[in-house]
C-alpha positions in Angstrom: 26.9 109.3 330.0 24.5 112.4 328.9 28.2 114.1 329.5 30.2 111.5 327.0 27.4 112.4 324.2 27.5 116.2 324.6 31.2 116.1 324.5 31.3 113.6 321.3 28.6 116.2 319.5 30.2 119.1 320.7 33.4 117.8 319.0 32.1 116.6 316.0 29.8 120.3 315.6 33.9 121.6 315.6 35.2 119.6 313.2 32.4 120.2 310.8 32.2 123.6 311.7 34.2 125.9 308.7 37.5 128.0 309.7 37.2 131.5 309.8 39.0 133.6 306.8 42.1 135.0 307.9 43.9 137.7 306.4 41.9 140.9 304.6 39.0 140.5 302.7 39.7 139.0 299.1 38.5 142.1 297.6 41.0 144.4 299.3 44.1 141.9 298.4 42.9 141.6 294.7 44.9 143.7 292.1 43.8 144.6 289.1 45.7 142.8 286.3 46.7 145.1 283.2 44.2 144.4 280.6 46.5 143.1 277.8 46.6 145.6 274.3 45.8 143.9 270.7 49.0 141.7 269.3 50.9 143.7 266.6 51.4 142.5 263.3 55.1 141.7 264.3 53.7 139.7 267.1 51.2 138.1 265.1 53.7 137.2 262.2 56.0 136.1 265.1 53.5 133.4 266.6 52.4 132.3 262.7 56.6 131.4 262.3 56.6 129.9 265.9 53.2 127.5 265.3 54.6 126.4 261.7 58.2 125.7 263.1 56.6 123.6 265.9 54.7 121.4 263.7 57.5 120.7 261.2 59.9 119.7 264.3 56.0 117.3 265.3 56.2 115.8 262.1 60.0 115.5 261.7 59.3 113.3 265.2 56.8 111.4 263.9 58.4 110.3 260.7 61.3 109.3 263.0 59.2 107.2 265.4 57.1 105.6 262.5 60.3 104.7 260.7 61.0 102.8 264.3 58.1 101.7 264.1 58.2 99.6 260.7 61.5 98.5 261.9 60.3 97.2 264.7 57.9 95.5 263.2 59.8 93.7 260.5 62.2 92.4 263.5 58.5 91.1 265.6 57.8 89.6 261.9 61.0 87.9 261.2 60.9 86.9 264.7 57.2 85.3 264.6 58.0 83.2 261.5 61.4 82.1 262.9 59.3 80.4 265.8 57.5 77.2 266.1 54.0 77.1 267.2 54.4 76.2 270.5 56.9 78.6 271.2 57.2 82.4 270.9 60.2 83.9 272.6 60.4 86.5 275.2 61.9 88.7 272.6 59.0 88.4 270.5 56.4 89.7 273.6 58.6 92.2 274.3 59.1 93.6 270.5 55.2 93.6 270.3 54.8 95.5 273.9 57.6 98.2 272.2 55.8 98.4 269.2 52.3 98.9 271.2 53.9 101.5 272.9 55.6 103.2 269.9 52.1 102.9 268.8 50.4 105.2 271.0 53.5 107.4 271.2 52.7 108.4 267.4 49.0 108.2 267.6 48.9 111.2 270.3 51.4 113.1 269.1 48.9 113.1 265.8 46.2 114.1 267.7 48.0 116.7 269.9 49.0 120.4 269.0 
């Protein structure tokens, strides 16, 4: 029994126990990176052009998707007043779930970049 115990610690002590590092030492492997110089006024100018092209192209894509968006939801309005109380289509869940996630679509791309 004493043998089962000493054999079930020894096992677990193993387990538990860390792996020795193999390879060399994490200083030796370690290059030093080239520090990088100062941008350029080129460089700069470049990055300014890049930054203001990427958020005209945003906004292009948000106009598009909240034009979508207010078409969409003159189809889920037409489609709620078209429908009796008791009854609202399938269409009419889905439209709102497409709008919802149209939604959120143009919310984060307002918040990002």
């Amino acid at each position: 029994m004493r043998a089962i115990v000493a054999v079930f610690f020894l096992s677990v002590v193993i387990m538990i126990a860390p792996a020795p590092a193999q390879g060399p030492p994490a200083a030796a492997s370690q290059e030093r990176a080239p520090v990088p110089s100062s941008p350029t006024p080129v460089e700069i100018e470049m990055q300014r052009r890049m930054a203001k092209q990427r958020n005209q192209e945003r906004f292009a894509k948000i106009k598009k998707d909240t034009d979508q968006l207010l078409e969409l939801a003159t189809q889920l309005k037409k489609s709620v007043d078209q429908a009796s109380e008791e009854t609202l289509s399938l269409e009419v869940i889905r439209k709102a779930e497409q709008i919802e996630k149209l939604a959120r679509h143009v919310r984060q791309k307002m918040v990002s970049d």
